[in-house]
Residue frames as qw, qx, qy, qz and C-alpha x, y, z in Angstrom:
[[0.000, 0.888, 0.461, 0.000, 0.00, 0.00, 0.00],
 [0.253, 0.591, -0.070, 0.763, 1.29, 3.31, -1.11],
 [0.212, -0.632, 0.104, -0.738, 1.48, 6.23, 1.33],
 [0.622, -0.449, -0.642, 0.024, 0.96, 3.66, 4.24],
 [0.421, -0.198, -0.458, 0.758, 3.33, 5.59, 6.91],
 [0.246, -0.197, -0.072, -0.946, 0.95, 9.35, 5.50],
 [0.567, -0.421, -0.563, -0.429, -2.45, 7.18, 5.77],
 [0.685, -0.427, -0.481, 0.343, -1.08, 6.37, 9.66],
 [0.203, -0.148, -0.331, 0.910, -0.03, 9.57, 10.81],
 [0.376, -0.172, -0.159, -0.897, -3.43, 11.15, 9.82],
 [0.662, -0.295, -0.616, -0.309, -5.49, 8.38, 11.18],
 [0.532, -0.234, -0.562, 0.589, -3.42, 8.34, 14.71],
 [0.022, -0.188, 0.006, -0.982, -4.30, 12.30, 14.39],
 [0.502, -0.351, -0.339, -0.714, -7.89, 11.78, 13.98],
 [0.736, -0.290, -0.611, 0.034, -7.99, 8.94, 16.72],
 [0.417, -0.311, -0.382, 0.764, -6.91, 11.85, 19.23],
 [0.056, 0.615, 0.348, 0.706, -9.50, 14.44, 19.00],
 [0.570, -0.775, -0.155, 0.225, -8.60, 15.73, 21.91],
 [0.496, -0.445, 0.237, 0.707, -5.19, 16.52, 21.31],
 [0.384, 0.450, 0.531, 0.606, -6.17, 17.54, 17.88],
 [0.174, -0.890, -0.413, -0.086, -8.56, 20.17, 19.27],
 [0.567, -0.779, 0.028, 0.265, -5.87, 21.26, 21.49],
 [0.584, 0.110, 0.540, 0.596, -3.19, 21.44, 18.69],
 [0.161, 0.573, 0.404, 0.694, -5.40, 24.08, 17.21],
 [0.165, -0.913, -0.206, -0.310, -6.87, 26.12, 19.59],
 [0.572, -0.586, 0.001, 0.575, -3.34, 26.63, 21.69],
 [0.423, 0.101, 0.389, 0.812, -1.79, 27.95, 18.78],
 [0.110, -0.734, -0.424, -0.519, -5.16, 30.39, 18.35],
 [0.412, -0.882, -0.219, -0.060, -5.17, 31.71, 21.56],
 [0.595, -0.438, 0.088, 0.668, -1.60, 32.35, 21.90],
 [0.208, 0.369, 0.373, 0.826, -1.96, 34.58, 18.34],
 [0.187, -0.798, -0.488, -0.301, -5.20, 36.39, 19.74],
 [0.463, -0.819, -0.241, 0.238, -3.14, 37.52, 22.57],
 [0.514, -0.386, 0.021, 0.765, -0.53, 38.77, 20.79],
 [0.150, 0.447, 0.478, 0.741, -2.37, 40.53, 18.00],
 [0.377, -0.720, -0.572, -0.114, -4.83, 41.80, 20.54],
 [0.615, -0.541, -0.124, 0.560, -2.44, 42.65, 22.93],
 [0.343, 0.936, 0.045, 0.070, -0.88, 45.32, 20.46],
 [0.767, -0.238, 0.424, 0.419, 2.41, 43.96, 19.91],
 [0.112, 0.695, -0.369, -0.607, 4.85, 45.79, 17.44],
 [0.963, 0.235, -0.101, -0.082, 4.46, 43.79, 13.97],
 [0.421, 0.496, -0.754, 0.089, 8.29, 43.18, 13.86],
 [0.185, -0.294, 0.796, -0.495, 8.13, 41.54, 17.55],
 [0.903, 0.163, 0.089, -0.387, 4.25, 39.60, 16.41],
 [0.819, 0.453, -0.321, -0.148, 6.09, 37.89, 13.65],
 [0.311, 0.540, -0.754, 0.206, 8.90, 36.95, 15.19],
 [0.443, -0.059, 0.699, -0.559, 7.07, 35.59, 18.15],
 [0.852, 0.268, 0.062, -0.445, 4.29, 33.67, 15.22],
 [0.668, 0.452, -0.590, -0.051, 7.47, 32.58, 12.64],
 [0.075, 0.373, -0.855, 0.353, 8.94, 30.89, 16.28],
 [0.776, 0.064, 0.348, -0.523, 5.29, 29.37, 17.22],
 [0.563, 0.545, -0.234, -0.576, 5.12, 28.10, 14.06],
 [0.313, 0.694, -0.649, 0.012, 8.12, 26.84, 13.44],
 [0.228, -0.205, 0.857, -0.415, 8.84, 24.45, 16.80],
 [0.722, 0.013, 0.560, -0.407, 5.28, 22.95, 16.83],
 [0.769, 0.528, -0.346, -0.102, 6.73, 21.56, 13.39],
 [0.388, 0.542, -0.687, 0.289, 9.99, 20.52, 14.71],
 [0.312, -0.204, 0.708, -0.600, 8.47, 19.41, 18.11],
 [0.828, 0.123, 0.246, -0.488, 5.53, 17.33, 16.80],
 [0.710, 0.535, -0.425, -0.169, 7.61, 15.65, 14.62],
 [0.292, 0.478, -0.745, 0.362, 10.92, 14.68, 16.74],
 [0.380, -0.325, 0.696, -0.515, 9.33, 13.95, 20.29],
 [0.911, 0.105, -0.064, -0.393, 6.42, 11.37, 18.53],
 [0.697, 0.489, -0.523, 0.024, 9.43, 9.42, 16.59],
 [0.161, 0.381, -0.782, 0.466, 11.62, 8.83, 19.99],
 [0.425, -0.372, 0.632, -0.530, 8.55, 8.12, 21.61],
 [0.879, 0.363, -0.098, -0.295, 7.38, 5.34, 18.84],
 [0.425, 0.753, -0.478, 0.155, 10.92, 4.24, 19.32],
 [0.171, -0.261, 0.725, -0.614, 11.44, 3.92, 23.04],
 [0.696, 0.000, 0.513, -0.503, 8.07, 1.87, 22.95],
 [0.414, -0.186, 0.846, 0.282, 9.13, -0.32, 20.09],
 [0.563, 0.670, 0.331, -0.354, 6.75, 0.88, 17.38],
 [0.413, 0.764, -0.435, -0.237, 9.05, 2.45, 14.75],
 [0.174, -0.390, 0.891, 0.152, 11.06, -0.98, 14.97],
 [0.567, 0.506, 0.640, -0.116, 7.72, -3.29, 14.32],
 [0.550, 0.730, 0.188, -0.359, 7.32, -0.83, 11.25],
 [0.146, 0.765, -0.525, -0.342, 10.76, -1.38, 9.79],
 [0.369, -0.200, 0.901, -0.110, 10.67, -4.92, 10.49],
 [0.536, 0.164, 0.713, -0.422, 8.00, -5.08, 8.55],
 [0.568, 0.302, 0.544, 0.540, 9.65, -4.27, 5.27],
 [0.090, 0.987, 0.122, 0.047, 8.68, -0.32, 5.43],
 [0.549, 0.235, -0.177, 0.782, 12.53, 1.17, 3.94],
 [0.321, -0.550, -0.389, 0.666, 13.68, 3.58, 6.16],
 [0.161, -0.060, 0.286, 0.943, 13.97, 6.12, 3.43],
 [0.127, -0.410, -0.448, -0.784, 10.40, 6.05, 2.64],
 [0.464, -0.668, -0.575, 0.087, 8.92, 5.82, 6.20],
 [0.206, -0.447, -0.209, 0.845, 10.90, 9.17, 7.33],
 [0.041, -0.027, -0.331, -0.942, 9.41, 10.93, 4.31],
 [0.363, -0.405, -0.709, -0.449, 5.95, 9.84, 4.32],
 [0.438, -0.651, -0.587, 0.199, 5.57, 10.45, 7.61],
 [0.165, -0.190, 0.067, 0.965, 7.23, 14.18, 7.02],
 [0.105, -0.189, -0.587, -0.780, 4.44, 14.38, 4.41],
 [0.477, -0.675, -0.553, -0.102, 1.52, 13.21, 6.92],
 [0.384, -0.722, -0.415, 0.400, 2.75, 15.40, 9.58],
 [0.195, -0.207, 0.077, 0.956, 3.45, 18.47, 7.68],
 [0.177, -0.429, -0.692, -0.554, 0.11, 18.12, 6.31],
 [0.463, -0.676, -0.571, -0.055, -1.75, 17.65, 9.40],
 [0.467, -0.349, -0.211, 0.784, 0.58, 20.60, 11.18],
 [0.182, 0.120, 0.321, 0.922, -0.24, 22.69, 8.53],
 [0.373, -0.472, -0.581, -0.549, -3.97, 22.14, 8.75],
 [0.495, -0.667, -0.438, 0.344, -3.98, 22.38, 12.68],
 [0.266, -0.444, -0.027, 0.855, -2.06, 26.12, 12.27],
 [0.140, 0.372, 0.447, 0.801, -4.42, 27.44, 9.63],
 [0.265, -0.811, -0.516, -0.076, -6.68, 28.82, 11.94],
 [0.580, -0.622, -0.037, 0.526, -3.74, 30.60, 13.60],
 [0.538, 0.000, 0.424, 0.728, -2.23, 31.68, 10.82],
 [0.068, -0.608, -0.756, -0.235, -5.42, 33.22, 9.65],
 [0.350, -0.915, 0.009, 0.202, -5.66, 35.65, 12.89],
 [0.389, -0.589, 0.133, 0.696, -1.94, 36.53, 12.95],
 [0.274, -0.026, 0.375, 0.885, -2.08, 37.62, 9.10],
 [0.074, 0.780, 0.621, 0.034, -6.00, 39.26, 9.10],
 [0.044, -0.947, -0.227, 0.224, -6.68, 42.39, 7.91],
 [0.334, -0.661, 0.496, 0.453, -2.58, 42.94, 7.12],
 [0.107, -0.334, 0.768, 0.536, -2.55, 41.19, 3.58],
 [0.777, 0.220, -0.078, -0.585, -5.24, 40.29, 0.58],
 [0.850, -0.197, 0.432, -0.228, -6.17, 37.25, -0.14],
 [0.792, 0.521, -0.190, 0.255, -3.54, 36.08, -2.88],
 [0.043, -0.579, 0.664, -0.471, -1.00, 37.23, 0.08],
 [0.637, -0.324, 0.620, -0.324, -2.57, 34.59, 2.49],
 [0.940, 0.324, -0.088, -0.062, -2.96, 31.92, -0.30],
 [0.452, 0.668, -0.484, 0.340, 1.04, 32.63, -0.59],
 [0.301, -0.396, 0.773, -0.394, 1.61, 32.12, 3.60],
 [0.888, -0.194, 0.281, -0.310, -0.37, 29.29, 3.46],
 [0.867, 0.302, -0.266, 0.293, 2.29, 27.46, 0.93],
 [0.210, 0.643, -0.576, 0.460, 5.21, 28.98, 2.75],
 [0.624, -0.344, 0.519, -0.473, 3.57, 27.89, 6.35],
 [0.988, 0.072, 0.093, -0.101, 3.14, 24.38, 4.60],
 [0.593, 0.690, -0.368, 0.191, 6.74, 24.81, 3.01],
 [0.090, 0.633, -0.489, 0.594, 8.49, 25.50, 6.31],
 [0.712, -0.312, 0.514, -0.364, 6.64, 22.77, 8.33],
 [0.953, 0.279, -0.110, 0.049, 7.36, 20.43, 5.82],
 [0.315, 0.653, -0.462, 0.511, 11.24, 21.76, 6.20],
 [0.282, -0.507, 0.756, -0.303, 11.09, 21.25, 10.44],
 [0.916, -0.051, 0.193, -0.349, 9.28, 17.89, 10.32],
 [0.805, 0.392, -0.222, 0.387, 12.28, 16.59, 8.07],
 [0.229, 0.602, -0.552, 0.529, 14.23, 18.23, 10.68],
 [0.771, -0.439, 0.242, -0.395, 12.64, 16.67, 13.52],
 [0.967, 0.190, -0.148, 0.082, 13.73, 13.12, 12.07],
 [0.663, 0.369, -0.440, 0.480, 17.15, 13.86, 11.94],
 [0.151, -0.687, 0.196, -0.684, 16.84, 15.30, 15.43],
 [0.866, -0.286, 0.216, -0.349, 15.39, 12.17, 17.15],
 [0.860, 0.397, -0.296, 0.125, 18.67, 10.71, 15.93],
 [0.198, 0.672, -0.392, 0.596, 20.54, 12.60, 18.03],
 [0.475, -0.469, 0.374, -0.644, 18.65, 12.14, 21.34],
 [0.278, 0.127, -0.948, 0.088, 18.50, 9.60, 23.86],
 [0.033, 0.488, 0.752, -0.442, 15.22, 10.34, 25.84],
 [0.011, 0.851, 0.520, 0.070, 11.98, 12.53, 25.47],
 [0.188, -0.902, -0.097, 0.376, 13.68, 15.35, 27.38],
 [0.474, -0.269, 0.641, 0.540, 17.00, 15.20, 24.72],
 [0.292, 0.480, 0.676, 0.477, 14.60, 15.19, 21.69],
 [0.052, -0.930, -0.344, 0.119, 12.91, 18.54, 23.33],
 [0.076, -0.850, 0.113, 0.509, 15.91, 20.60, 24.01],
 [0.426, -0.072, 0.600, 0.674, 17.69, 19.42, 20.59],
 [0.376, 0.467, 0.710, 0.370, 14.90, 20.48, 19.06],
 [0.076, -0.964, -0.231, 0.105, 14.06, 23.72, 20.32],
 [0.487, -0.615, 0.344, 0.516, 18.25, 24.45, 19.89],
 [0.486, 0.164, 0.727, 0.456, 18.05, 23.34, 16.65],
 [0.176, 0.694, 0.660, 0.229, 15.20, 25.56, 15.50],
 [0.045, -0.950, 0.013, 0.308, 15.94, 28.92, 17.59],
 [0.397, -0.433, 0.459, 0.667, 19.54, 28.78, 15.82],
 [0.201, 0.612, 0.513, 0.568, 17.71, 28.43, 11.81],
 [0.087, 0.889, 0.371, 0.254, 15.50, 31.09, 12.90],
 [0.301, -0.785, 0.153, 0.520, 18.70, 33.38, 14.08],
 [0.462, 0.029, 0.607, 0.646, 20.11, 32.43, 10.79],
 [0.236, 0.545, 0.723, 0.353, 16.97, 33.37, 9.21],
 [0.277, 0.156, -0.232, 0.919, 17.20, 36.51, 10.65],
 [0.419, -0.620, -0.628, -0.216, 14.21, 36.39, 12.94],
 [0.578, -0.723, -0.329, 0.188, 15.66, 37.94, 15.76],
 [0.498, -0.484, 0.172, 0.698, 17.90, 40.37, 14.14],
 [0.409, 0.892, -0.058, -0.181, 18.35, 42.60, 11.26],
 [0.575, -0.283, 0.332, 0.692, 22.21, 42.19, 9.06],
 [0.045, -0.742, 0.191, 0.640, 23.55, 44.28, 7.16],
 [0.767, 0.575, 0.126, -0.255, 22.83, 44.73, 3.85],
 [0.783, 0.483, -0.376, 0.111, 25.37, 43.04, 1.36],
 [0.400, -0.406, 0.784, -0.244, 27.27, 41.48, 4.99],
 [0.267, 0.196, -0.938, -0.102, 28.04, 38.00, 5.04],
 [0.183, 0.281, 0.791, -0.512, 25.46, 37.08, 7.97],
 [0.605, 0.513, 0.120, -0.597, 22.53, 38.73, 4.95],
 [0.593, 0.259, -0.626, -0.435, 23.61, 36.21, 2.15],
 [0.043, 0.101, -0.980, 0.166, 23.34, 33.60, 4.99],
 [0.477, 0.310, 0.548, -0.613, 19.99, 34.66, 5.83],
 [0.569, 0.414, -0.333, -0.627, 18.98, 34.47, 2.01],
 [0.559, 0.133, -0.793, -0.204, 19.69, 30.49, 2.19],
 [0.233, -0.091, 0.700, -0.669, 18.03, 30.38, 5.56],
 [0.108, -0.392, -0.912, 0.050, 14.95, 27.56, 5.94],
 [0.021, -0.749, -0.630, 0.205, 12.41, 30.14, 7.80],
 [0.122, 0.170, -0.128, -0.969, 13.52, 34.01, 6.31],
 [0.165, -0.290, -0.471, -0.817, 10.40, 33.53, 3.89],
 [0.294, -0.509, -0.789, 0.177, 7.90, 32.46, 7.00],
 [0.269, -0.709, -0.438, 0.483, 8.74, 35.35, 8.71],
 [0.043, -0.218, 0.208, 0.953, 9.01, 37.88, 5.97],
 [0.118, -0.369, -0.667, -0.637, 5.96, 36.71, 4.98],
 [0.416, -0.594, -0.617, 0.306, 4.53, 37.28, 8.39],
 [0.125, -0.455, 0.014, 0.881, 6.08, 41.01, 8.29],
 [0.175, 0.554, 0.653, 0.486, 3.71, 41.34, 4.84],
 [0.159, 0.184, 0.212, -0.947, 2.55, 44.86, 4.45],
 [0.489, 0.319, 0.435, -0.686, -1.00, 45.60, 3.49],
 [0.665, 0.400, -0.331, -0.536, -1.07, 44.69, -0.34],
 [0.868, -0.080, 0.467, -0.149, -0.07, 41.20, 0.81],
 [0.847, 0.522, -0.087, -0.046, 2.63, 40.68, -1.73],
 [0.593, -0.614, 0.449, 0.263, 6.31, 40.00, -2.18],
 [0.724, 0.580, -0.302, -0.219, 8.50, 40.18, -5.22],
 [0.011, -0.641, 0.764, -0.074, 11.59, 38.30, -3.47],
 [0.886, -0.053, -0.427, -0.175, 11.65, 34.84, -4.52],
 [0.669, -0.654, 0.259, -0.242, 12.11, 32.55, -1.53],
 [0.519, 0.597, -0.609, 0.058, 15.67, 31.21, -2.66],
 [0.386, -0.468, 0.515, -0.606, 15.97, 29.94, 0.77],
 [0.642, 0.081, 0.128, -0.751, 12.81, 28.07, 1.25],
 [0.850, 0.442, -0.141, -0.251, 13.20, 26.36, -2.12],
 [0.393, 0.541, -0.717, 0.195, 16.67, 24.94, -1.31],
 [0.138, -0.242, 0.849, -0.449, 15.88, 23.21, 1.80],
 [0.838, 0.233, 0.207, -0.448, 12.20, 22.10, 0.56],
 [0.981, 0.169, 0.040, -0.092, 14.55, 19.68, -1.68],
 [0.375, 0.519, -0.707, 0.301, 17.57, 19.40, -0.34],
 [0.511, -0.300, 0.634, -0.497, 16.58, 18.51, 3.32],
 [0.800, 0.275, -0.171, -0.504, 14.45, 15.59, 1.30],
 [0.824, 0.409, -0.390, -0.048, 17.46, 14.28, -0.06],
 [0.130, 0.352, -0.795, 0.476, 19.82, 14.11, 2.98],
 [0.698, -0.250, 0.449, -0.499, 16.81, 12.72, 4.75],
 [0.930, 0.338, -0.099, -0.106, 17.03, 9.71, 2.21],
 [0.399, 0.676, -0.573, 0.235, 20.83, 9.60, 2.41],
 [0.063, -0.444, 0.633, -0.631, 20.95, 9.44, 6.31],
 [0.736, -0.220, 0.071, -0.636, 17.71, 7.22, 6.95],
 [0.853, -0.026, -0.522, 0.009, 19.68, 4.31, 7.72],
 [0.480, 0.119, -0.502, 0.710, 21.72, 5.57, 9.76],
 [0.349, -0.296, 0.157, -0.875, 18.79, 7.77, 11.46],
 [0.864, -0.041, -0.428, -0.261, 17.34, 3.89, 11.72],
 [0.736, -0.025, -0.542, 0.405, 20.29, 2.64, 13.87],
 [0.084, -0.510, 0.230, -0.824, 20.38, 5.89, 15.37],
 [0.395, -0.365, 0.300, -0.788, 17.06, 5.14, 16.93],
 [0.963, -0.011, -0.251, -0.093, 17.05, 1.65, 17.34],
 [0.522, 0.061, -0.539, 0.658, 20.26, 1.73, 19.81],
 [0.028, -0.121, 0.537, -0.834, 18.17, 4.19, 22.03],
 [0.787, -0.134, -0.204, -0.566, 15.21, 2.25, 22.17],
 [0.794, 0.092, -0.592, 0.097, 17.58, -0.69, 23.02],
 [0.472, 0.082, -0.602, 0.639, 19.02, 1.36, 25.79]]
């Protein structure tokens, strides 16, 4: 069966409608309070593109280690699912279902600020850039040896992109630290988040598009070895 590892992460989703619920409406009520709250936009966005971001990179990594540590993700490999296509597919099912649990959020933090061919545009980027931590999550839960390990790698992992991405800073124009930001994973999130009113952007997301299919391929490269990774801390 095609897509089996996508068909299971949406089905495990739906079979928690609780946490689903909760999945969406944290993310909503943390936007309401800062949009509400009259927050400068530079300080919103940064504070939306880091929301955003993490519950990608966090939903992804902490699941895997804990499917791991309880002896799931071995049953599935064992069972003839390659590693290469069970880290993607399940990148694909949980950047979907991330994406679709932060449109409501997304929604509030970019009302009123951008027309609706601007929000069409964040919604691919928001889908772009959770697709982008989920594939980082994976390679994260490689690293770690417990639940708490998989948290702070991830959250270390993610505030550093978005410093790259210059989320929490401004460089200088033609400086070295501004052509890094231009190949930075999350610059377009949160420049799209800084949208002014006509809700456009002529700067293609050069960025973005490099790590939407590069990250792919090192995830394929490394997915044995992300395989033994977590299979030796499941063992221990």
């Amino acid at each position: 069966m095609k897509f089996l590892v996508t068909v299971m992460e949406f089905r495990i989703a739906l079979a928690r409608p609780r946490l689903l619920a909760l999945n969406v409406m944290v993310p909503v009520v943390l936007v309401l309070a800062i949009s509400l709250g009259g927050a400068p936009e530079f300080h919103a966005a940064a504070v939306y593109t880091v929301l955003f971001t993490i519950f990608g990179t966090f939903g992804s990594a902490i699941p895997l280690v804990r499917d791991a540590e309880a002896g799931l993700f071995g049953r599935i490999i064992r069972a003839g699912v390659p590693p290469s296509h069970f880290f993607i597919e399940r990148a694909v099912g949980g950047s979907a279902i991330d994406a679709l649990q932060l449109l409501p959020a997304l929604t509030i933090a970019t009302l009123g600020s951008i027309s609706l061919n601007g929000w069409i545009r964040a919604v691919l980027v928001l889908w772009s850039s959770i697709w982008i931590a989920n594939l980082l999550g994976n390679l994260v839960a490689a690293a770690a040896r417990s639940l708490a390990e998989t948290a702070l790698f991830s959250a270390v992992t993610t505030l550093f992109l978005l410093h790259l991405s210059g989320v929490f800073r401004t460089p200088l124009p033609q400086s070295s630290w501004a052509v890094i930001e231009a190949f930075s994973p999350f610059r377009a999130l949160h420049e799209t988040l800084l949208t002014g009113p006509d809700g456009t952007s002529t700067e293609f997301p050069l960025g973005l598009v490099v790590w939407v299919l590069i990250l792919p391929v090192v995830t394929v490269l490394l997915a044995r070895s992300v395989t033994r990774s977590l299979q030796l801390a499941s063992d221990g």
